[in-house]
C-alpha positions in Angstrom: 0.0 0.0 0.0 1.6 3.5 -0.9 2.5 6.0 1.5 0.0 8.8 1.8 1.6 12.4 1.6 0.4 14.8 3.9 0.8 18.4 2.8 0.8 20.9 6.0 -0.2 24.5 4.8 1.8 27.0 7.7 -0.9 29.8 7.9 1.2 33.4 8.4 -0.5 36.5 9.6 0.7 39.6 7.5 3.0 41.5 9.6 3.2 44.7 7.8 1.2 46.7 10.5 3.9 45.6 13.2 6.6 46.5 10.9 5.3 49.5 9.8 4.3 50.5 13.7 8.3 50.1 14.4 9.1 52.4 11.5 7.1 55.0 12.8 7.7 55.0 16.1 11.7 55.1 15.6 11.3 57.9 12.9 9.0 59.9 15.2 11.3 59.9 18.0 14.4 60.1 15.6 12.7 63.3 13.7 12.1 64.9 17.0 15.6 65.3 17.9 16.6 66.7 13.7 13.4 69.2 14.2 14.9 70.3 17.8 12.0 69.5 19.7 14.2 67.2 21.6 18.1 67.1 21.8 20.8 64.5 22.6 20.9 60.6 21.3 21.3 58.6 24.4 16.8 58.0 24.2 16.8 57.7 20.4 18.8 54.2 20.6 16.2 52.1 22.7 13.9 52.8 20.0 16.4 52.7 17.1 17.5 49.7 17.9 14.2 47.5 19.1 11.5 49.5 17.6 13.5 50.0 14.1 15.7 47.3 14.3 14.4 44.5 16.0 10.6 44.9 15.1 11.4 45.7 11.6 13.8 41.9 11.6 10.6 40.3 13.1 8.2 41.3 10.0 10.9 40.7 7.6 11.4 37.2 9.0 8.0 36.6 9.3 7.3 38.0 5.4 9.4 35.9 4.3 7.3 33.0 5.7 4.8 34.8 4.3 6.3 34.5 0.5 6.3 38.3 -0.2 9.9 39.1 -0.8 9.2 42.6 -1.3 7.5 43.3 2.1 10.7 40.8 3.4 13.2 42.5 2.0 12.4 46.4 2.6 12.1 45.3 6.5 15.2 43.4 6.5 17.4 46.1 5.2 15.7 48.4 7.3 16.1 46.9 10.2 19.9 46.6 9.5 19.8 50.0 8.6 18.9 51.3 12.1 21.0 48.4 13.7 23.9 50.0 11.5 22.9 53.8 12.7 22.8 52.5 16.4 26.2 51.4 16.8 27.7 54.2 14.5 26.4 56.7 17.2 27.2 54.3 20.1 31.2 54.5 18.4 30.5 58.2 17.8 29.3 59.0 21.6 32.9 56.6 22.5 31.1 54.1 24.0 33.4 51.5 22.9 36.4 54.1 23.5 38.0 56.6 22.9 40.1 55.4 19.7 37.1 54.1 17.5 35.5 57.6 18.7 38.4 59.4 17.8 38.2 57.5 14.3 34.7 58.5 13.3 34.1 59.7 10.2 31.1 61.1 9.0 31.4 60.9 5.6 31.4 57.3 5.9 28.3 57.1 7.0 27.0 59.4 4.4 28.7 57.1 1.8 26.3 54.7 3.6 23.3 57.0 3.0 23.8 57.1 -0.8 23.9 53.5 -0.8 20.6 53.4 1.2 19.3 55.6 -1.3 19.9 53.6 -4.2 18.5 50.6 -2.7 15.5 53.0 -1.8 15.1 54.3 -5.3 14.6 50.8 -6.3 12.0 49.7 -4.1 10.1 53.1 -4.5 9.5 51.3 -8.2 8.0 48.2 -6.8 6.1 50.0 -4.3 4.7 51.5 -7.4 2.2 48.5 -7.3 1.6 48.1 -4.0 -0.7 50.6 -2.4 -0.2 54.3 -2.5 0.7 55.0 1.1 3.7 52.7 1.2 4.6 54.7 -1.9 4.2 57.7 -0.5 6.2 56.9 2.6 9.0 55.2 0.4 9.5 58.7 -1.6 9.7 60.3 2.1 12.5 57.7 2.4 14.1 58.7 -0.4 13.6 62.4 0.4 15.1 61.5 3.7 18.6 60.2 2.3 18.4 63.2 0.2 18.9 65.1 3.2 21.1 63.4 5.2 23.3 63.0 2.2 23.4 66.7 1.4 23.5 67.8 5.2 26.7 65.2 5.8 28.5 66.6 2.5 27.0 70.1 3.1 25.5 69.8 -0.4 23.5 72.1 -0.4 21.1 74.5 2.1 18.1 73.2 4.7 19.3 69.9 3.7 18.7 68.9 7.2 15.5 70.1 7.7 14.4 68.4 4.5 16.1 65.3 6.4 13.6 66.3 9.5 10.8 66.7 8.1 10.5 63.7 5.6 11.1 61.5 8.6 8.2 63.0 10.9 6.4 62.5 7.3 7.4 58.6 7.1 6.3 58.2 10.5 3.1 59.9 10.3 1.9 57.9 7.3 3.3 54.5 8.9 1.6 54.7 12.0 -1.6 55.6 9.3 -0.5 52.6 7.0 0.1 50.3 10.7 -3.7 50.8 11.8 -5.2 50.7 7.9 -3.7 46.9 7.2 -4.8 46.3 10.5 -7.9 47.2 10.6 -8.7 46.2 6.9 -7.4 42.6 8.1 -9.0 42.4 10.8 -12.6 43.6 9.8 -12.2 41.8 6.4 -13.5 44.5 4.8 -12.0 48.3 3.8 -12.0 50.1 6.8 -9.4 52.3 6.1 -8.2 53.2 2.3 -4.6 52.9 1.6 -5.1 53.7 -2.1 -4.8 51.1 -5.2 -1.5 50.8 -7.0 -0.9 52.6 -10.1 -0.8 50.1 -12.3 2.0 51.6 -14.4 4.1 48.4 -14.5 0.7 46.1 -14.5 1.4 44.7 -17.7 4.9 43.5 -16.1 3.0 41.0 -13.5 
């Protein structure tokens, strides 16, 4: 008698809202300190490195299950992204010493930021199809790097405020985007719009 073959479907909630909720609240708390409303780093790095690190790493992880590899990898290199920031400020602030503090230098993490921007630039195109808020919060993220780019460099004037202001934009729409997929998930119905994709690359699919 054959062997029967039991398939086992592994059932994944979507966790966009969580990851989206950790983006905000690490760009709302990060943007307060670049806008002035706050000062000093020491109580940016809890939340830069669980709220936009480690939460972030939990949706990608947890896309991934979920087979959306878009979702995956924007969390994921997020999420390294703020782990990257953390320590660069903990070297910065010398609190692995004096001689990696002494050796800090800034333009290497702006080289860091142009990087993040191409990767960025990219998934602003695929967020093209996704829904219109993460597309709107993906051009704040590229408006971001813009910014911290041309404040690092000096490239050009109120490049930090552009840098300021496009994060307390990201964050605003995340924590909007974080209660929308929730919501809409968990009333099965539209509760909350997030906007259709554009459908400019629908012929691509």
């Amino acid at each position: 008698m054959p062997h029967e073959i039991q398939y086992i479907k592994n059932i994944v909630a979507d966790p966009t809202p969580l990851g989206l909720f950790g983006l905000a609240m690490v760009t709302l708390v990060a943007s307060s300190q670049k806008l002035g409303f706050t000062s000093g780093l020491s109580l940016v790095l809890p939340w830069a490195i669980f709220l936009g690190a480690f939460v972030q790493l939990i949706a990608s992880l947890f896309d991934f299950k979920h087979n959306n590899i878009f979702g995956a990898t924007a969390f994921g290199a997020y999420a390294f992204f703020w782990f990257g920031v953390a320590f660069s400020w903990l070297v910065k602030m010398g609190v692995f010493g004096d001689i990696l503090s002494a050796q800090a230098d800034a333009k290497q993490l702006g080289i860091a930021f142009v990087g993040y921007l191409i990767f960025t630039l990219f998934m602003t195109i695929g967020a093209i199809e996704t829904n219109k808020v993460l597309l709107a919060i993906f051009i704040l993220i590229d408006l971001l790097f813009i910014g911290l780019i041309g404040d690092v460099f000096a490239l050009f004037a109120g490049a930090h405020t552009l840098a300021a202001y496009s994060e307390l934009g990201i964050a605003l729409f995340s924590f909007y985007g974080a209660g929308a997929i929730l919501l809409n998930k968990h009333f099965g119905t539209l509760f909350l719009p997030v906007g259709q994709p554009l459908g400019v690359f629908k012929s691509l699919k």
